[in-house]
C-alpha positions in Angstrom: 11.3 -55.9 90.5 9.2 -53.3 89.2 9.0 -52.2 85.5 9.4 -49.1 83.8 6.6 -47.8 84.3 6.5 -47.8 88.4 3.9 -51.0 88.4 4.9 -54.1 88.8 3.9 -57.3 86.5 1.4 -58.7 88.7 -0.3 -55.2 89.3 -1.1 -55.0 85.3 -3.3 -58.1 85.6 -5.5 -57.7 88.4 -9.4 -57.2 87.9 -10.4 -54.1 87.7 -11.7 -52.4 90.6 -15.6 -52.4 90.7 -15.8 -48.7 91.9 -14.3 -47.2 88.7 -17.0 -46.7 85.7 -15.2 -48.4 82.4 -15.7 -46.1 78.9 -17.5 -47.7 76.2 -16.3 -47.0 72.7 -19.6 -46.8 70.8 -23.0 -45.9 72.9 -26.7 -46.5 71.7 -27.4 -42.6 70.7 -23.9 -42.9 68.1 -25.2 -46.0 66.8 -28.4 -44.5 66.0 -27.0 -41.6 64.0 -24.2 -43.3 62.3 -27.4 -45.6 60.9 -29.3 -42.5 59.6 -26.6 -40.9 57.6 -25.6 -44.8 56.1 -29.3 -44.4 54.9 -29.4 -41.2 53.6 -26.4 -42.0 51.8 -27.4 -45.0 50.1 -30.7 -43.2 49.1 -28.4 -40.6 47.9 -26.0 -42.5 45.5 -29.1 -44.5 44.3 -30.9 -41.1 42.7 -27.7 -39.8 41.3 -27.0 -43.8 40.0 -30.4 -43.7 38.4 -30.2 -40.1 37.2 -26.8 -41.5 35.4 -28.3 -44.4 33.8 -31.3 -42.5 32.6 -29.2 -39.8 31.2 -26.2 -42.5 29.4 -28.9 -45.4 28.3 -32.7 -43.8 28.2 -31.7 -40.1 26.7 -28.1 -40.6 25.2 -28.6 -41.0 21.8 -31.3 -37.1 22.3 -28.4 -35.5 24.5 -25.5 -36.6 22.1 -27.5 -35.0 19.0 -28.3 -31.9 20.6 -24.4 -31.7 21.5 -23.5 -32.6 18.1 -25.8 -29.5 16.7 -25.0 -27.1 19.2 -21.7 -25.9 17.7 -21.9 -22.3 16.7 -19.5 -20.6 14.1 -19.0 -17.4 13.1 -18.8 -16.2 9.4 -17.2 -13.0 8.1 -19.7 -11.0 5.7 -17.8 -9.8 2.4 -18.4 -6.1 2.2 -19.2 -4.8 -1.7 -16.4 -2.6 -2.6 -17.1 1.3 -3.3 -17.8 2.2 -7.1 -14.9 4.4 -9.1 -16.5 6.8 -10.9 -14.8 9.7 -13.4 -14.8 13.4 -13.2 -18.5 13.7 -14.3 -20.0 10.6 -12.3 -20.2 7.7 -14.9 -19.0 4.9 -13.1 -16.1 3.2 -14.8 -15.6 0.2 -11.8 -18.7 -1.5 -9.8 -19.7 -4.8 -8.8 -22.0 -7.8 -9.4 -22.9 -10.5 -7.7 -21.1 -13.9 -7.8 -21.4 -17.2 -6.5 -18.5 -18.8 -5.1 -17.2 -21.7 -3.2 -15.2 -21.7 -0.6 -13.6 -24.9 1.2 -13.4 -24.7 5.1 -10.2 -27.1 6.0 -11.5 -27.4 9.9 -14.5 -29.4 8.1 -12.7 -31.4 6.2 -11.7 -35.2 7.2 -8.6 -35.3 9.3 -7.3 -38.3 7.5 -4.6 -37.3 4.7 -6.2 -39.3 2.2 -9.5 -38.6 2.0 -8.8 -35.2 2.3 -6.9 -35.6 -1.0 -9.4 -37.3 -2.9 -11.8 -34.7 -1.6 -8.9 -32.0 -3.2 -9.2 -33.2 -6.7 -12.5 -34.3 -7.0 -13.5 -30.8 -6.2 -10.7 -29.3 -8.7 -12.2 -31.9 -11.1 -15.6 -30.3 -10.7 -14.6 -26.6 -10.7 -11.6 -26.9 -13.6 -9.2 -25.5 -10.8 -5.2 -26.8 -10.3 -5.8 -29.7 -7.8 -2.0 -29.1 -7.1 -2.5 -25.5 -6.0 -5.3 -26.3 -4.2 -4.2 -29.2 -2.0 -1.3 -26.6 -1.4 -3.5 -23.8 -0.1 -5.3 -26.5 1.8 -1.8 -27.2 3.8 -0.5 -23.6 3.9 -4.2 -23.5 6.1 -3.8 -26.0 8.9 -2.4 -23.4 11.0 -5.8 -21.9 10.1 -8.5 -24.3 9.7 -11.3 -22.2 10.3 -10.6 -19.2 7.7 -12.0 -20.9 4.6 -10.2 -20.9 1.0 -12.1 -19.6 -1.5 -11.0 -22.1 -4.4 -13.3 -20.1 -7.4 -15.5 -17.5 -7.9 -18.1 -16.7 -10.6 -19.0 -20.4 -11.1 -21.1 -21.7 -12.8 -24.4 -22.6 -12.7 -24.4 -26.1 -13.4 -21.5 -26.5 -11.7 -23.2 -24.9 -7.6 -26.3 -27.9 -8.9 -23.5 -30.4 -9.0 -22.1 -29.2 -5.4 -25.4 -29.1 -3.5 -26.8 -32.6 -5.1 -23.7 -34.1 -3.9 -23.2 -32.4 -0.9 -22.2 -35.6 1.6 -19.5 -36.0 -1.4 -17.6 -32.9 -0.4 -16.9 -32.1 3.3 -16.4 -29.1 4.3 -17.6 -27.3 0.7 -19.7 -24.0 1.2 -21.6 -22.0 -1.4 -21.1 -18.7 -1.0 -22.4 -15.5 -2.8 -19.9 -12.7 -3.2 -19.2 -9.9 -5.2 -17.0 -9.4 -8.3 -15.5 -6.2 -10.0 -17.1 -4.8 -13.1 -15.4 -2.8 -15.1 -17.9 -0.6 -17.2 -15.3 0.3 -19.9 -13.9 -2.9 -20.1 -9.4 -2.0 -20.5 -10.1 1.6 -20.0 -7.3 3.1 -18.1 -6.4 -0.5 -16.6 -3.2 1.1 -15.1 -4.5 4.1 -13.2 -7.6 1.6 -11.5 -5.2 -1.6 -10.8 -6.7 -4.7 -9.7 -8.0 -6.1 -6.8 -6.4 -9.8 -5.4 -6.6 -12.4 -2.1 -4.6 -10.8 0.3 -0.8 -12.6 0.3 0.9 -13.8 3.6 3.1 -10.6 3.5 0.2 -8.6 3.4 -1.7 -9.8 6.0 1.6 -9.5 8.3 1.8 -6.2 7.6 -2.2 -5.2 7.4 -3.2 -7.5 10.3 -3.9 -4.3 12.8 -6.2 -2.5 10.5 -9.0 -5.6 10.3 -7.7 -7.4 7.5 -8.2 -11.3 7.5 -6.7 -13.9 6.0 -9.3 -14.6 2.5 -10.0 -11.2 2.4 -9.4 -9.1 -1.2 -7.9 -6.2 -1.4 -6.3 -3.7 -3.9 -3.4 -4.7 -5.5 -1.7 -1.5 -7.7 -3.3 1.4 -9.1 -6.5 3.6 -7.4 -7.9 0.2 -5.8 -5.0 0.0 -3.7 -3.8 3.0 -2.8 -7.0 3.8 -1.6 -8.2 0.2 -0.5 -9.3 1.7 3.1 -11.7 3.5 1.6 -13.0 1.1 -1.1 -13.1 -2.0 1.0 -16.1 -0.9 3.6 -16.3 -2.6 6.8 -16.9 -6.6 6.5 -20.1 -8.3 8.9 -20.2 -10.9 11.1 -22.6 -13.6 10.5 -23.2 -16.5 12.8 -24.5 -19.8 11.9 -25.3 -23.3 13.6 -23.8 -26.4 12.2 -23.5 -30.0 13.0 -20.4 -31.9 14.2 -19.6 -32.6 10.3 -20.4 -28.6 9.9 -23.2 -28.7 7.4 -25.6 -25.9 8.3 -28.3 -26.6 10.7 -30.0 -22.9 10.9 -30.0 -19.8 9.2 -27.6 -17.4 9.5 -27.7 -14.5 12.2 -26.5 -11.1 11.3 -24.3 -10.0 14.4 -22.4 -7.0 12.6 -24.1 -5.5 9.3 -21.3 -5.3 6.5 -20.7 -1.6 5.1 -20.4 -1.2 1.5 -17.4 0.8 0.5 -17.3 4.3 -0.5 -17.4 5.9 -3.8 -13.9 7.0 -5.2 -14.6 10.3 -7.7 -11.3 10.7 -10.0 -10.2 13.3 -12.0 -10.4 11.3 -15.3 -12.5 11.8 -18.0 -13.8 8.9 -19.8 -14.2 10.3 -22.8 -10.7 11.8 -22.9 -9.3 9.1 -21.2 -10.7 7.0 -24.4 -9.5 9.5 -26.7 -6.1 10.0 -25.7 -5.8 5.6 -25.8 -7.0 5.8 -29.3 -4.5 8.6 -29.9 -1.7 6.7 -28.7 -2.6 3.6 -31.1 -2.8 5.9 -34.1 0.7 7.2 -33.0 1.8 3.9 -32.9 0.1 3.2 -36.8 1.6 6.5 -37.9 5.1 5.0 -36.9 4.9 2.2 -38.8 3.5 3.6 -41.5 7.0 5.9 -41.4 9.6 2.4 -41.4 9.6 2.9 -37.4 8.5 -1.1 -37.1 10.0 -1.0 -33.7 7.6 1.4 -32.5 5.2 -0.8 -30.0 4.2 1.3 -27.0 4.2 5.0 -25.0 1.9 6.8 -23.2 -0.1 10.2 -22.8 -0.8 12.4 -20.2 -3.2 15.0 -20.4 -3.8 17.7 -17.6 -5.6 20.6 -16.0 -2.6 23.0 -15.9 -4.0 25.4 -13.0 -4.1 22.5 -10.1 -2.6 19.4 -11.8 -5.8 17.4 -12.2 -4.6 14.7 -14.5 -8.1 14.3 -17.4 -6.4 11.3 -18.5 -3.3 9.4 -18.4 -3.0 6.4 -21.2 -0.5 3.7 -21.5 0.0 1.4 -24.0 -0.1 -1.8 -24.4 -2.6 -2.1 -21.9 -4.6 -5.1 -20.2 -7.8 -6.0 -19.0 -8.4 -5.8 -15.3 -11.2 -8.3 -15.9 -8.3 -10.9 -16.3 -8.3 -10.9 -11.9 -11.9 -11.0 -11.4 -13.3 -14.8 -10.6 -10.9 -17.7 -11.6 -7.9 -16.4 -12.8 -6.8 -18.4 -15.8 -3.1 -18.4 -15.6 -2.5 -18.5 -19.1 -3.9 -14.7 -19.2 -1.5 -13.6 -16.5 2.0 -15.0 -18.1 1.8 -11.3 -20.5 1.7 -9.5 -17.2 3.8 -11.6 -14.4 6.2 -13.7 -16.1 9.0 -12.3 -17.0 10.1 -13.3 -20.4 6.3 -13.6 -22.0 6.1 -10.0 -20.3 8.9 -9.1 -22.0 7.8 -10.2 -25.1 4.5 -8.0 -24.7 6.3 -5.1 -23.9 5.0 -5.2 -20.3 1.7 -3.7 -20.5 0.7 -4.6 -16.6 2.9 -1.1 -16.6 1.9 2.3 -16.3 4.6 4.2 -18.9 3.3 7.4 -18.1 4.2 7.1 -14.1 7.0 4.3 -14.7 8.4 4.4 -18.3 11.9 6.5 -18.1 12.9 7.9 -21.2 15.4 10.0 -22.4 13.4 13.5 -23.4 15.3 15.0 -26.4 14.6 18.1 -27.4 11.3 18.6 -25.3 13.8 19.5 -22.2 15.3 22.3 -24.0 13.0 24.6 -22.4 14.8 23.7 -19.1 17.8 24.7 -20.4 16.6 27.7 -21.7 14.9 28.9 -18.3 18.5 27.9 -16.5 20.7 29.6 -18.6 18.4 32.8 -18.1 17.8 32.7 -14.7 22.1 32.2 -14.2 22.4 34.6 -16.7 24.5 32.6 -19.3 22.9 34.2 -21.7 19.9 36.2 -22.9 17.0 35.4 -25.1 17.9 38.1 -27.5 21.2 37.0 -27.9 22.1 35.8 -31.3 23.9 32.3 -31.4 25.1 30.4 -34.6 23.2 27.7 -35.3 25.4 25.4 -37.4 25.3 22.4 -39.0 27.7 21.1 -36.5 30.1 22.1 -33.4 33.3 21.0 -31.6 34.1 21.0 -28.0 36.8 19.7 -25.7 40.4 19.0 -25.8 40.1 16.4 -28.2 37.3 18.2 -30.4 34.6 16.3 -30.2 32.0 16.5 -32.5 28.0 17.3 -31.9 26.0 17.6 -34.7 22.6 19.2 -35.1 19.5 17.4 -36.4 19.5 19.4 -39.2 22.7 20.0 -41.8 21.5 22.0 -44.1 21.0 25.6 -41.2 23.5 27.7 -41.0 22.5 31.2 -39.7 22.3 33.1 -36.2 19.0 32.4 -34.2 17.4 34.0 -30.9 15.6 31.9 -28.2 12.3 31.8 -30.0 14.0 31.0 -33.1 16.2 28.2 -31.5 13.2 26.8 -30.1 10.7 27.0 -33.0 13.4 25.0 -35.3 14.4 23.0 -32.2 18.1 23.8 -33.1 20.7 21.5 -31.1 24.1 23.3 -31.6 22.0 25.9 -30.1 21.7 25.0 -27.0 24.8 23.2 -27.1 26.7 26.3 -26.6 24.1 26.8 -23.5 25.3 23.7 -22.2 29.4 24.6 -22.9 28.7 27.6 -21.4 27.8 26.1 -17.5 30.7 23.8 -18.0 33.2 26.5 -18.5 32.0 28.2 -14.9 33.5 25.1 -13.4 32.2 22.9 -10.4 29.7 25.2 -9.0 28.3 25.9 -13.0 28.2 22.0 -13.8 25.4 21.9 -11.5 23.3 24.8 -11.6 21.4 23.5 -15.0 20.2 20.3 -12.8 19.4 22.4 -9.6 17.2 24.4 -11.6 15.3 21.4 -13.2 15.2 19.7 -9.7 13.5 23.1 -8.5 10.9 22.1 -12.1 10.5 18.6 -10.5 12.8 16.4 -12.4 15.3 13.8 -10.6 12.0 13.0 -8.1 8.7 11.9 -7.8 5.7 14.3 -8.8 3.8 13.2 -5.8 1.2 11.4 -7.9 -1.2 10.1 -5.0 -1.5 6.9 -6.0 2.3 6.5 -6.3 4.4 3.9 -8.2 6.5 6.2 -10.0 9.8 6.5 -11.0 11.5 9.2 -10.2 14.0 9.6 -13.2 17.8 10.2 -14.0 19.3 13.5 -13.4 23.2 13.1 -13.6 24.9 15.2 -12.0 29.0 15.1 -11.4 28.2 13.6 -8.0 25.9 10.7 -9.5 29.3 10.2 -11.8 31.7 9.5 -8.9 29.2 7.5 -7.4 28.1 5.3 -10.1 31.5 4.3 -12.0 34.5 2.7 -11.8 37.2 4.0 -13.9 38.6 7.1 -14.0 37.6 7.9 -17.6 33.7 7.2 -16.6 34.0 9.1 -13.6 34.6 12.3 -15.0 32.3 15.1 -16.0 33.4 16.0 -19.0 32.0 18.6 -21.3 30.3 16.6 -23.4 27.4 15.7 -20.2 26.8 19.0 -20.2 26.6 19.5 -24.3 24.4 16.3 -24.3 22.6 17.3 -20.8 21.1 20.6 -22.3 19.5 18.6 -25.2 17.7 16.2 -23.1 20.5 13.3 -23.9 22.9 10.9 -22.7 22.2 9.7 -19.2 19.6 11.7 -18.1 15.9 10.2 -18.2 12.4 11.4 -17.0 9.2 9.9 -17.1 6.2 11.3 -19.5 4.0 12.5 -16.1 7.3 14.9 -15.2 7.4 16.2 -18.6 3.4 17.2 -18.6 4.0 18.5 -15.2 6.7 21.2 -16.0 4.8 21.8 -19.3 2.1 22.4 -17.0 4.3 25.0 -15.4 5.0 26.6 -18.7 1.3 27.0 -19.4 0.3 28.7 -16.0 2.7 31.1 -15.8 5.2 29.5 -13.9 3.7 28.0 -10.7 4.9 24.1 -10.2 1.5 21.7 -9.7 1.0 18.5 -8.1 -0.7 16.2 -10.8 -3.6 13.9 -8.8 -6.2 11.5 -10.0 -8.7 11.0 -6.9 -11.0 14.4 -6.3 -12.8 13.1 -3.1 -14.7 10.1 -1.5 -18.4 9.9 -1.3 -21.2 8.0 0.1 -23.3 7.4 -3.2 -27.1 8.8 -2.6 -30.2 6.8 -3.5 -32.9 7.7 -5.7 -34.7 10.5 -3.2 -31.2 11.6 -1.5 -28.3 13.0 -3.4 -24.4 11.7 -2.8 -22.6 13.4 -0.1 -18.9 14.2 -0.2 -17.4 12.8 2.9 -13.9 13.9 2.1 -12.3 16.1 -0.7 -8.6 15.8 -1.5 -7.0 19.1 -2.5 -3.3 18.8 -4.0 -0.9 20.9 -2.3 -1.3 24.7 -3.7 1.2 25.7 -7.0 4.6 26.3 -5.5 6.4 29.2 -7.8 9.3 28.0 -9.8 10.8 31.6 -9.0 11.0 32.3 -12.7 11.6 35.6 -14.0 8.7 36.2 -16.2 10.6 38.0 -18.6 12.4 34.2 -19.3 9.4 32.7 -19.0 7.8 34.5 -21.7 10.8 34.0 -24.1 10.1 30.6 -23.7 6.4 30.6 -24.1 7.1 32.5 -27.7 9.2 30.3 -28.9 6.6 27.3 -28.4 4.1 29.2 -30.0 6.2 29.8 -32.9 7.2 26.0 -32.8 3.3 25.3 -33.8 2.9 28.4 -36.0 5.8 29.6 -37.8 6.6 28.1 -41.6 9.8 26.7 -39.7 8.5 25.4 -36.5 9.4 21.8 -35.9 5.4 21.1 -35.4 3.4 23.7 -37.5 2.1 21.4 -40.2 0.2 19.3 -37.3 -0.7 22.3 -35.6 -1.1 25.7 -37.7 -4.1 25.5 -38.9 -5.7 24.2 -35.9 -8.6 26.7 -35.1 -8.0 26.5 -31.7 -4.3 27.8 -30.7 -1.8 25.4 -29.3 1.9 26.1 -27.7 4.4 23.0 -27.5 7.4 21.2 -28.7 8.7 18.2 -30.3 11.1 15.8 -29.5 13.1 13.3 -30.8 15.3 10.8 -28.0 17.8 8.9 -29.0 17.9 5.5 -26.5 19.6 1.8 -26.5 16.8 -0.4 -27.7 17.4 -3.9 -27.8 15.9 -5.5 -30.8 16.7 -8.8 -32.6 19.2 -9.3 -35.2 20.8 -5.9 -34.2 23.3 -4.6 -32.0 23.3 -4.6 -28.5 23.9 -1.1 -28.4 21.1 -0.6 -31.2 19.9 3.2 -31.0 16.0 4.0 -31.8 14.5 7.3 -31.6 11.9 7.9 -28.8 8.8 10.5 -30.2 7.8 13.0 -27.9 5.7 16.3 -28.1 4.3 18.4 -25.4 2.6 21.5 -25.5 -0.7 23.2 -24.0 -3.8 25.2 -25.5 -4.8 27.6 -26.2 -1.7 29.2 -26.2 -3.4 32.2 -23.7 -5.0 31.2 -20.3 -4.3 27.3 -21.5 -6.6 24.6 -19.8 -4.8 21.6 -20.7 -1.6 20.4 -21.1 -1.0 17.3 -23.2 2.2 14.9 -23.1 2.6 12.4 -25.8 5.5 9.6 -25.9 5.6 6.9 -29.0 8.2 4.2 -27.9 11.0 4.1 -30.6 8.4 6.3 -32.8 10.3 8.3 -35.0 10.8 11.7 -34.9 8.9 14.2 -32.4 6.5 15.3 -35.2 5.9 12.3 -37.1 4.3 10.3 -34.8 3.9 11.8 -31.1 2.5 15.7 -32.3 -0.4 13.4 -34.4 -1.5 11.7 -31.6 -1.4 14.5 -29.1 -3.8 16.8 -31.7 -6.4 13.7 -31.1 -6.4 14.6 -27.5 -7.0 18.2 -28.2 -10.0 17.5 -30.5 -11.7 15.4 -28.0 -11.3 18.4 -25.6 -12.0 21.4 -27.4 -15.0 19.5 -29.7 -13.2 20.7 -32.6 -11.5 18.2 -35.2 -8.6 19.5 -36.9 -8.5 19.4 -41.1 -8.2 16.4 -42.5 -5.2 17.2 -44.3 -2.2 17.5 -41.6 1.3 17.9 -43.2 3.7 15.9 -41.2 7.3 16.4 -41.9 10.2 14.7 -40.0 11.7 17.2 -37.5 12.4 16.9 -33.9 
């Protein structure tokens, strides 16, 4: 039987056959080199072994140092911002140096407690809300390595305390840095704004233009809308610290920080102080008169050939010095929260950009220029001014400010004595044209810049009320309040009822009146410079130009009606301002104004009336080179309280005070 494999059993055991050469698995020469490379290992793994044990045991504790100190960081190097200075180069905003402390979270203990006795031993120290700061020091663990700066302007007793007890506080810098100074201390607080710690929403939104988280920037006014300019370029600094990031080395400037660039207004300090003081004694002058509600207003004053503004007050006013270092909180409730704001009459606001106000009898130069230009009537025209006047089905009745005229006037006339039923019969004349007419007086005063924004460049304004038949239907309900109904137009020409305007408008078209009828942009920055030394002088990097005086398309012939009458409404024995202004040696065109406006006030109704004091005007009267606007919040009448203060204006910018002796009478 043989197997599978063709050989029988017996054939798989015999000896082998002495002729055939068996193999051998592993020769002498294999042997030889398989013992080599065993030894060359072994020597191999021993100096690596040894090389290891000399590294862990005889040089750890050097290596593990060294590591520990080789961590490098990099540190962004605050900029100083640019300097503001006015029209004539007195610097009204600079800096100074500060010391502050900054807390980077990344240094800090990772354990929750410690971390939170570290939080309010450190408010303890710096007299800072330990609640708000352990906040900020959670808001930044997404962050760790962007440090918070918890106060600036510290003390010095208070950095000796920090640096003695240094291994206290992990994670505690001292830093220097630079705070705002503001030369003038409140002086025009609204037009400069402040500057703040950029806010989550901010950075989201400013990320791509190299803004940080801790960075400061401007929040309202000139330091904000032109922040890019102020800010300069931050440095980069880079430092060595150890593995509990105390600072090992000095620090290496990578990136030189850029101071910011110098920001030249249009404002004159001195004015601007004047026409501040003016509005107080406005304000004084009310009371004096029983106005006791009178607590605010503003004043614009302004180069009527380009629209550069000289100065632009508000009052109650603020000091921007309240956001520079720690901000006490207490300081900010007047300007922030709402009911102790409301209580101070809001003064973080600008009244002269964002106040609205019905205008009274200072917008009856619009209607004048309307109803000449649609020809509903003409300046030589004689209208009876009366005591009173009914319009409408059901005879309503519109009384003038003054009962005891009775007599027919002209334009110049009508103006000069500011008489309402007047201009009344203006306004009952472009509701009897119908639809199309019931518009045209508000076309015209949008073509004079009202019912919009000026185009102020640092914005925030308001852009006012100008009712229109269309803003009726839109805004109401009922059929009754949806209708235009004579008595909008009757109280629309008089600068009543619904329509409001802010004081900037108002100086703007005055300033339209002055040049001959050419609309200006008003602006407050002139141009940007890098400031010079003491051998080299500034150079103007960039000049802003408004946008050229756009004609109103007046006919000059209606335009100089209207200009007469103004003059005579500071000069004639019946003009509603003459006793402030007639004997003034220099000569000085405007109007008065007296606004009725809902003025809630405790202990009287909610629909509780007060009158609003205006008076705008120009001088001199010929080739005029400023135009001043003057509200006093629930003043009184026009020439009581808002004519006074605007004359203080005048003498600051002519150099010539007025007699001492100013007869003030109660007109509008």
């Amino acid at each position: 039987m043989r197997s599978s494999s063709g050989r029988s059993p017996s054939e798989r055991f015999l000896p082998p056959d002495p002729r055939v050469r068996e193999p051998y698995r592993l020769t002498p020469q294999l042997a030889l080199r398989v013992g080599i490379l065993g030894a060359f290992a072994l020597v191999v793994f021993g100096v690596l072994f040894f090389r290891l044990w000399s590294l862990q045991v005889l040089s750890g504790e050097q290596y593990l140092k060294a590591a520990q100190n080789n961590q490098l960081r990099l540190v962004r190097v605050e900029a100083p911002r640019g300097p503001i200075l006015d029209r004539r180069g007195r610097v009204i905003v600079s800096n100074v140096a500060g010391t502050a402390v900054q807390l980077w979270v990344g240094d800090m203990p990772r354990a929750p407690g410690r971390r939170l006795r570290i939080v309010r031993r450190l408010a303890e120290v710096l007299d800072v809300s330990a609640v708000e700061l352990a906040r900020e020091v959670a808001d930044r663990r997404a962050d760790p390595l962007t440090p918070i700066t918890v106060k600036t302007a510290v003390r010095e007793e208070q950095v000796f305390y920090l640096y003695e007890h240094q291994a206290e506080f992990p994670g505690v810098k001292i830093a220097q840095t630079y705070l705002r100074d503001y030369t003038y201390n409140a002086l025009a607080a609204q037009i400069l704004g402040y500057v703040g710690e950029i806010s989550p929403e901010e950075l989201k939104r400013l990320r791509q233009k190299d803004y940080r988280a801790g960075d400061r920037l401007g929040k309202s006014g000139i330091e904000a809308a032109f922040d890019l300019y102020l800010r300069g370029r931050t440095g980069l600094g880079q430092i060595r610290v150890d593995s509990l990031g105390r600072q090992v080395s000095a620090s290496e400037l990578r990136q030189e920080a850029r101071a910011g660039y110098a920001l030249r207004l249009t404002i004159d300090a001195g004015l601007q102080r004047a026409a501040e003081n003016a509005l107080r004694y406005g304000i004084d002058l009310a009371h004096e008169n029983d106005n006791w509600a009178a607590n605010g207003g503003a004043i614009v004053a302004l180069d009527p050939r380009d629209g550069a503004i000289l100065a632009m007050a508000s009052n109650p006013t603020y000091k921007p010095s309240v956001f520079v270092g720690q901000v006490d909180p207490r300081k900010l409730e007047p300007l922030f929260d709402e009911e102790v704001a409301r209580r101070a009459n809001s003064p973080l606001v600008n009244r002269a950009t964002s106040g609205l106000y019905p205008p009274g009898s200072v917008w009856k130069p619009v209607t004048a220029l309307a109803g000449m230009q649609e020809h509903v009537f003409s300046p030589y025209d004689s209208l009876q001014c009366t005591p009173y006047a009914d319009y409408g089905l059901d005879r309503q009745r519109f009384r003038n400010w003054n009962p005891n005229v009775n007599r027919p006037m002209r334009l110049d006339e009508a103006l000069a004595e500011s008489c309402d039923t007047y201009f009344y019969e203006i306004g009952d004349r472009f509701y009897q044209r119908g639809s199309e007419g019931r518009v045209r007086l508000q076309e015209w005063a949008r073509k004079f810049g009202f019912g919009e924004a000026t185009g102020l460049d640092i914005g925030g304004e308001a852009e006012g009320l100008l009712p229109t038949p269309e803003w009726r239907r839109r805004t109401f309900d009922s059929d009754w309040d949806r209708a235009w109904n004579p008595g909008d137009s009757i109280q629309l020409a008089i600068g009543q009822k619904d329509l409001l305007v802010t004081p900037l408008q108002m100086a703007a078209f005055y300033g339209m009146l002055a040049n001959g009828g050419s609309v200006v942009t008003p602006y407050l920055v002139s141009d940007v410079e890098q400031p010079g030394g003491k051998d080299s002088p500034r150079v103007v990097l960039r000049r802003f130009a408004p946008p050229p005086p756009r004609s109103a398309g007046l006919d000059p012939g209606a335009l100089n009606a209207v200009r007469d009458g103004l003059y005579l409404a500071t000069h004639s024995a019946s003009g509603t301002s003459s006793g402030v202004f007639g004997n003034y040696a220099v000569p000085i065109s405007g109007k008065t104004g007296t606004a009725e406006k809902v003025v809630p006030l405790p202990g009287y109704p909610a629909d509780h009336l007060e009158d609003q004091s205006w008076w705008c005007g120009w001088g001199p009267s010929e080739n005029a080179k400023l135009v001043v606007c003057a509200l006093i919040e629930n003043g009184g009448h026009g020439s009581a309280a808002a004519a006074p203060a605007a004359l203080k204006v005048f003498e600051r910018f002519f150099g010539v005070p007025a007699s001492s002796s100013i007869l003030v009478e109660e007109t509008d």
